[in-house]
C-alpha positions in Angstrom: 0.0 0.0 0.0 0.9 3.3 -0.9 2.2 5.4 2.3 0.3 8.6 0.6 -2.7 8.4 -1.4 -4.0 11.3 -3.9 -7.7 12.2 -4.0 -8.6 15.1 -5.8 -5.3 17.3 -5.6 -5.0 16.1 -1.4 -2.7 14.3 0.1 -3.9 11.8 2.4 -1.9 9.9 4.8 -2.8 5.7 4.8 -4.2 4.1 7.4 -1.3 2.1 7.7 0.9 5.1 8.5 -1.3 6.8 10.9 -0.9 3.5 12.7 2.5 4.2 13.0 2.7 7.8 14.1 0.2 6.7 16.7 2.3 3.9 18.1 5.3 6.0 17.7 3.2 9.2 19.9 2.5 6.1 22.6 5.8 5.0 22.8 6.9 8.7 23.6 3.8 9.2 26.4 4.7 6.5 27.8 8.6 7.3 28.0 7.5 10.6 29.5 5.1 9.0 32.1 7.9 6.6 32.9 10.7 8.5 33.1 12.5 6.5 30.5 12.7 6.0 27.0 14.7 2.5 27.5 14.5 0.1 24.6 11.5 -2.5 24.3 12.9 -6.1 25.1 12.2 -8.2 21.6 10.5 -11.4 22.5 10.2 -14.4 19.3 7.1 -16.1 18.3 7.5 -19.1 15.7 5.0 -19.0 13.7 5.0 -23.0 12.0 3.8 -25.8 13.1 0.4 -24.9 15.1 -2.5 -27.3 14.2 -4.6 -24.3 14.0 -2.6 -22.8 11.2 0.2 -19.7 10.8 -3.1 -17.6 11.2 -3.5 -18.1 14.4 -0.2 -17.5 15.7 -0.4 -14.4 13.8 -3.9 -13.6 15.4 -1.9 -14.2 18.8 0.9 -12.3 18.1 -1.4 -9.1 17.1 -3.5 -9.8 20.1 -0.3 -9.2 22.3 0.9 -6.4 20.8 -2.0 -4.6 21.3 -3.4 -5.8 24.6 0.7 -5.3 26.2 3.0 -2.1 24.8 6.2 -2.9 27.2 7.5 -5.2 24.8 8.2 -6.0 20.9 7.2 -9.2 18.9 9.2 -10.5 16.4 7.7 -13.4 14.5 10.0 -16.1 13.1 8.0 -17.3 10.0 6.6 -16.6 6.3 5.5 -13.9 5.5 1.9 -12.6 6.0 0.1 -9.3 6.1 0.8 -8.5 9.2 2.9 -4.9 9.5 4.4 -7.2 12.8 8.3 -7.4 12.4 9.2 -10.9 10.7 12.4 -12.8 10.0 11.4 -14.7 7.0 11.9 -18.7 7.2 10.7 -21.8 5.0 9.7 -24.1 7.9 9.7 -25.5 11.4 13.1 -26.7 11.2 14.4 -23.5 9.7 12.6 -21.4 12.3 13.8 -23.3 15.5 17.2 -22.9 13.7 16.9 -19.2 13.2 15.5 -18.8 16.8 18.6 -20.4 18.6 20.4 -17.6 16.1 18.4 -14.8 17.1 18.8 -15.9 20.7 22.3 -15.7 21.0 22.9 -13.3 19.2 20.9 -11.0 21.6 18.5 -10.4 18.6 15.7 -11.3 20.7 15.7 -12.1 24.3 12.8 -15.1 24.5 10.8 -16.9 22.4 7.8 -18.9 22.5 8.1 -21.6 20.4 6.4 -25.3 19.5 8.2 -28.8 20.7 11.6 -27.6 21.2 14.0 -30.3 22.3 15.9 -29.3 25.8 19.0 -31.8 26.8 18.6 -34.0 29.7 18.4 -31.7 32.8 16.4 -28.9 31.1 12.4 -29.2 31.8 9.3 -26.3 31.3 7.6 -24.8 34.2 3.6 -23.8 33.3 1.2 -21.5 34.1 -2.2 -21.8 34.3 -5.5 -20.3 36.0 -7.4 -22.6 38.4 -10.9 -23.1 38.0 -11.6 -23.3 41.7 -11.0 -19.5 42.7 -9.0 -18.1 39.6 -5.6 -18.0 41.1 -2.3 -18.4 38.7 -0.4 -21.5 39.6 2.9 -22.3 38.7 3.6 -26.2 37.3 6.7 -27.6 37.9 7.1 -28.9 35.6 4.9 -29.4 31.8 7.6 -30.9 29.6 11.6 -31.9 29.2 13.3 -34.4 31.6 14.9 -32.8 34.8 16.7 -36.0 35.7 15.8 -40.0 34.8 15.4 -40.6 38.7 12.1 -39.3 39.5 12.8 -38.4 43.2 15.5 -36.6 41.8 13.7 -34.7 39.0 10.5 -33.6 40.8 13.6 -31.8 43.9 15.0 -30.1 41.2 11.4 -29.3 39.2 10.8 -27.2 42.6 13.8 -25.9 42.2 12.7 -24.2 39.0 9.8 -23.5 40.4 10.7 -21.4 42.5 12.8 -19.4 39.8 9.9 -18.7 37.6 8.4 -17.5 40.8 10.5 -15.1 41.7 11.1 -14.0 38.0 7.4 -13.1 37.7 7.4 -11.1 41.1 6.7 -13.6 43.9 9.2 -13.1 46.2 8.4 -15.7 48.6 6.9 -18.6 46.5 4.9 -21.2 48.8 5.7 -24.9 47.2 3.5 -27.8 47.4 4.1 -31.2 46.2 1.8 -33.4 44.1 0.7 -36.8 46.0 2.6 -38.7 43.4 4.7 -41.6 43.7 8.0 -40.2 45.1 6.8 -36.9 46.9 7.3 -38.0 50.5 10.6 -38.6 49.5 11.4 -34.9 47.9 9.3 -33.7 50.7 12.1 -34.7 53.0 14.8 -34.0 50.7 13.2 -30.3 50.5 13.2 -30.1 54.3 16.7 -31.1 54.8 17.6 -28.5 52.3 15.8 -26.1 54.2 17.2 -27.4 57.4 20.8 -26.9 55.7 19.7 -23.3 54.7 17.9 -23.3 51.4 15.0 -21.2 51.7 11.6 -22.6 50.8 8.4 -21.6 52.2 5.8 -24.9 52.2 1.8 -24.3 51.2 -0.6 -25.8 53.5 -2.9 -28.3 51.6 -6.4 -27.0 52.2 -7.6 -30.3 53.4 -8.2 -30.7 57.1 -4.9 -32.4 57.9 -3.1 -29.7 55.9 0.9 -30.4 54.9 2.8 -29.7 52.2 1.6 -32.9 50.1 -1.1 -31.6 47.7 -4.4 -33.3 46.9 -6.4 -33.0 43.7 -8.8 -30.5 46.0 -5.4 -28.2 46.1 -5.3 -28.1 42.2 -8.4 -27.1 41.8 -8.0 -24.1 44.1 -4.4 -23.1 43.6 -3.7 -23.9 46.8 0.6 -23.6 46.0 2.3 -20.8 43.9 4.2 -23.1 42.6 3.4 -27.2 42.4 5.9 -29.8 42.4 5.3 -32.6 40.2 7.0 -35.2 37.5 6.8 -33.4 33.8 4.4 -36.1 32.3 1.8 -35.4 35.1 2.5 -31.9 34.5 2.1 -32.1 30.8 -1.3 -33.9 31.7 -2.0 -30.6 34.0 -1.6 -28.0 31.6 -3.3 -29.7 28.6 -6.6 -30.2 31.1 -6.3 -26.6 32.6 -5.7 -25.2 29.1 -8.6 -26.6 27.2 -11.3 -28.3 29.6 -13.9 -25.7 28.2 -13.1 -26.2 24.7 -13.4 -30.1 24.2 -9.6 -30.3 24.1 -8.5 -29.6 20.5 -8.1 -25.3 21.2 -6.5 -24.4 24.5 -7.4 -21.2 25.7 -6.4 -20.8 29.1 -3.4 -20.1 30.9 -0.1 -19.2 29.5 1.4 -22.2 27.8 3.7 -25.0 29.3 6.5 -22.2 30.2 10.5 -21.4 29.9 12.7 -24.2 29.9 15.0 -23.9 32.9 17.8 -26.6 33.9 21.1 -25.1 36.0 23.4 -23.7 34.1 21.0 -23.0 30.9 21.5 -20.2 29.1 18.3 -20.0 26.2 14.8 -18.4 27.4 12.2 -20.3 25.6 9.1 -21.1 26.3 6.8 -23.8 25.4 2.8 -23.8 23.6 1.6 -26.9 22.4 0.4 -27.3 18.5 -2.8 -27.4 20.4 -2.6 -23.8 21.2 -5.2 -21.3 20.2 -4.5 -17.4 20.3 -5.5 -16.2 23.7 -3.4 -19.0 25.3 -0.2 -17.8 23.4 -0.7 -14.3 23.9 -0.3 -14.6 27.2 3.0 -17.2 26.5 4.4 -14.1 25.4 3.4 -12.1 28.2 4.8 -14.8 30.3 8.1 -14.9 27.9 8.6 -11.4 28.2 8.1 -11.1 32.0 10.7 -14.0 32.4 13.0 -11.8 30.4 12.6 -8.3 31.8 13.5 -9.8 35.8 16.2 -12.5 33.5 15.1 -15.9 34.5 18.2 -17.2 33.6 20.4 -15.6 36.2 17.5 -15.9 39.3 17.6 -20.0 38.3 21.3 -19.7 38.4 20.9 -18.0 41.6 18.1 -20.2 43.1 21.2 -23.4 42.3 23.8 -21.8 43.5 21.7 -21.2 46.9 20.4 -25.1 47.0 24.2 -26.6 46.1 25.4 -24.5 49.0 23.1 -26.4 51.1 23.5 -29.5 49.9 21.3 -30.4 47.4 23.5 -32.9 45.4 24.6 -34.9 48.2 21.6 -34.8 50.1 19.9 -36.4 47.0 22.3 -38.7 46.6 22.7 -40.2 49.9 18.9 -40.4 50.0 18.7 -42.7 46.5 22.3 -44.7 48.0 19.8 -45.5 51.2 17.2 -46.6 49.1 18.4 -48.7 46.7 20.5 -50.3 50.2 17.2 -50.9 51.4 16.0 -52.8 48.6 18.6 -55.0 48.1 18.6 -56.1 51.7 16.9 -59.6 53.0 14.8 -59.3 56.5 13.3 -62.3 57.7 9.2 -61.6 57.7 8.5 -62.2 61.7 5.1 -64.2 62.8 1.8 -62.7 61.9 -0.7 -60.8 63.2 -3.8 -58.8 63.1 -2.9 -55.1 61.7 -5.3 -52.8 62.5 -3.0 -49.6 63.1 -2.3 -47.6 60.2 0.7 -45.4 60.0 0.4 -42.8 57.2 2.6 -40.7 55.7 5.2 -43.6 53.9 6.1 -42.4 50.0 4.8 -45.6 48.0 7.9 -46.3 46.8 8.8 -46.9 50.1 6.4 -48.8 51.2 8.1 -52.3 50.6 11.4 -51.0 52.2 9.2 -49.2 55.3 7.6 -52.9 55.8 11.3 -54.7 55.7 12.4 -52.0 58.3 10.2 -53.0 61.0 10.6 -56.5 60.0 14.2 -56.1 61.2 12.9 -54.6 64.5 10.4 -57.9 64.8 7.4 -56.2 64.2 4.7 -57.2 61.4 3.4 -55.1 59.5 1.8 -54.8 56.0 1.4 -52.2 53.6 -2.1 -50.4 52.6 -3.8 -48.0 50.7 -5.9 -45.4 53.1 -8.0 -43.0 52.0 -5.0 -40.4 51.8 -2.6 -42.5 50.1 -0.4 -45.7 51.5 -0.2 -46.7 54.9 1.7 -49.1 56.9 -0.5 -51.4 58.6 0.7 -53.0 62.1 -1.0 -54.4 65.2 -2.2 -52.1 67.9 -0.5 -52.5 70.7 2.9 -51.7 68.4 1.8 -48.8 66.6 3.3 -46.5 68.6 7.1 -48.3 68.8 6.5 -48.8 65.1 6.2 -45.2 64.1 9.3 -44.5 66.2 11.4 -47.1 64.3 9.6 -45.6 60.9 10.9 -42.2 61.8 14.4 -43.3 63.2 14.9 -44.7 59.9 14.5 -42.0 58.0 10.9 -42.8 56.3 
């Protein structure tokens, strides 16, 4: 289009011009009310691969630039009609390539992006709105491996967690953990680091016997800034919260499955599925360019540095040593009897070592499943001397 158009001897100025002087007169109100005239952080968006078509990541894209003015979107993609900035590229692979490019080259300082493939040690952390009272809620984590020892990953996952957190502004995050197999055991691996002098603040599952162990009531609500879980529950999260009004094919809710974070990664970019519809990625980018303004990257180095300090590495060590020590070991089952006590609180991976540990003392016991997850089942006149031997050893 013509920038000036004749009609009848006057010079008019396009619409697509007027659009710019007005963007250009907002940037400078803005400056003025501010104080500043810094530069606009660029934040990516690739524009291939969405099941939904280049459209709608275009759609999303505009949506974000005109609903938030503190950043700039460059789209990675063909071109379109959009007056959007674009670096031109002739497919998915070409655009992921051109991303990394742009990204270290300080071109752009995030991008959202479509099944990016983060090393071993890398995994997302999500965001998405609970239907329960409309609270953001951090996932730790949506997608990536942490670590392939799942006690190990979901310790670290918090970890992250608690980055993001503080990257979007929550200075004092409180973490809960899934009920998943394995979070009694990062529960105590998360309370020795605190003990050591890691700081973590614990939610308080909403249930009546409260702890830091969250039930499906605590997703609902939002109970936890930030929730600990495995990535494949948490990709399972994010595509329920994203889309659960929509029949599943167009998630609109939320901001996406998140910025990969891992220590000692140095890339900011975040995560939407091909599932993604328009107001879902907008808000990616939101979430992108938040992550970059308060640099994610050097608050998760930070957040590492603090935990190793304390211990993490050997504390999660020593606590998969003592387990797999535990496993290996033959105890004699001693005489049975009627189990009616139930201890709970026992990780169910555990459960099979918890039983061989009071075995060892000479008490019976079984394993169960109570209404709040497993329990260790012994007679009632040894529960008490039970739950002391439990403890002493570390369960």
């Amino acid at each position: 289009m013509d920038a000036i158009v004749k009609y009848e001897g006057v010079n008019l100025v396009s619409n697509e011009i007027k659009s710019m002087i007005a963007e250009v007169f907002s940037d400078i109100a803005d400056g003025i009310k501010s104080g500043s005239f810094k530069e606009k952080i660029r934040i990516g968006l690739t524009t291939f691969g969405s099941e939904h078509g280049v459209e709608e990541m275009v759609k999303a894209a505009e949506m974000a630039a005109a609903r938030y003015k503190d950043f700039q979107i460059v789209m990675i993609g063909p071109k379109t009609e959009s007056s959007l900035e674009t670096v031109e590229v002739a497919s998915a692979e070409e655009g992921h390539k051109k991303m990394v490019e742009l990204l270290e080259e300080g071109f752009i300082k995030g991008c959202v992006t479509q099944h990016f493939d983060f090393p071993i040690g890398v995994s997302t952390v999500g965001r998405v709105v609970t239907p329960g009272k409309g609270r953001d809620m951090i996932v730790a984590t949506t997608t990536g491996t942490t670590s392939t020892n799942r006690v190990e990953g979901m310790v670290i996952n918090a970890i992250n967690g608690i980055a993001v957190a503080k990257s979007l502004g929550i200075s004092r995050p409180k973490v809960g953990i899934l009920n998943l197999d394995g979070a009694r055991q990062v529960e105590r691996i998360l309370k020795d680091l605190q003990t050591n002098g890691y700081t973590i603040e614990f939610a308080d599952s909403l249930r009546a016997d409260g702890g830091a162990i969250m039930r499906g009531n605590d997703l609902l609500a939002g109970t936890p800034d930030v929730m600990v879980c495995d990535s494949l529950t948490g990709n399972l999260l994010i595509k329920v919260f994203s889309s659960f009004t929509t029949g599943g094919d167009y998630e609109t809710l939320g901001a996406g499955y998140g910025p990969g974070v891992g220590e000692n990664y140095d890339k900011l970019i975040n995560i939407v599925s091909r599932a993604s519809g328009a107001p879902l990625i907008c808000e990616a980018l939101r979430y992108c360019a938040t992550c970059a303004e308060n640099n994610l990257i050097a608050t998760a180095a930070k957040e590492f540095k603090a935990a190793n300090a304390s211990g993490l590495k050997d504390i999660i060590a020593k606590t998969i040593k003592a387990k797999a020590e535990k496993s290996e070991e033959e105890v004699a089952m001693p005489p049975k009897k009627v189990v009616t006590y139930a201890i709970p609180g026992i990780d169910i991976l555990e459960l099979d070592n918890a039983c061989r540990a009071l075995w060892k003392e000479g008490v019976y016991s079984e394993s169960g499943m109570g209404c709040t997850g497993p329990i260790i089942l012994v007679a009632e006149d040894e529960g008490t001397k039970a739950a002391e031997i439990l403890k002493k050893a570390g369960f």
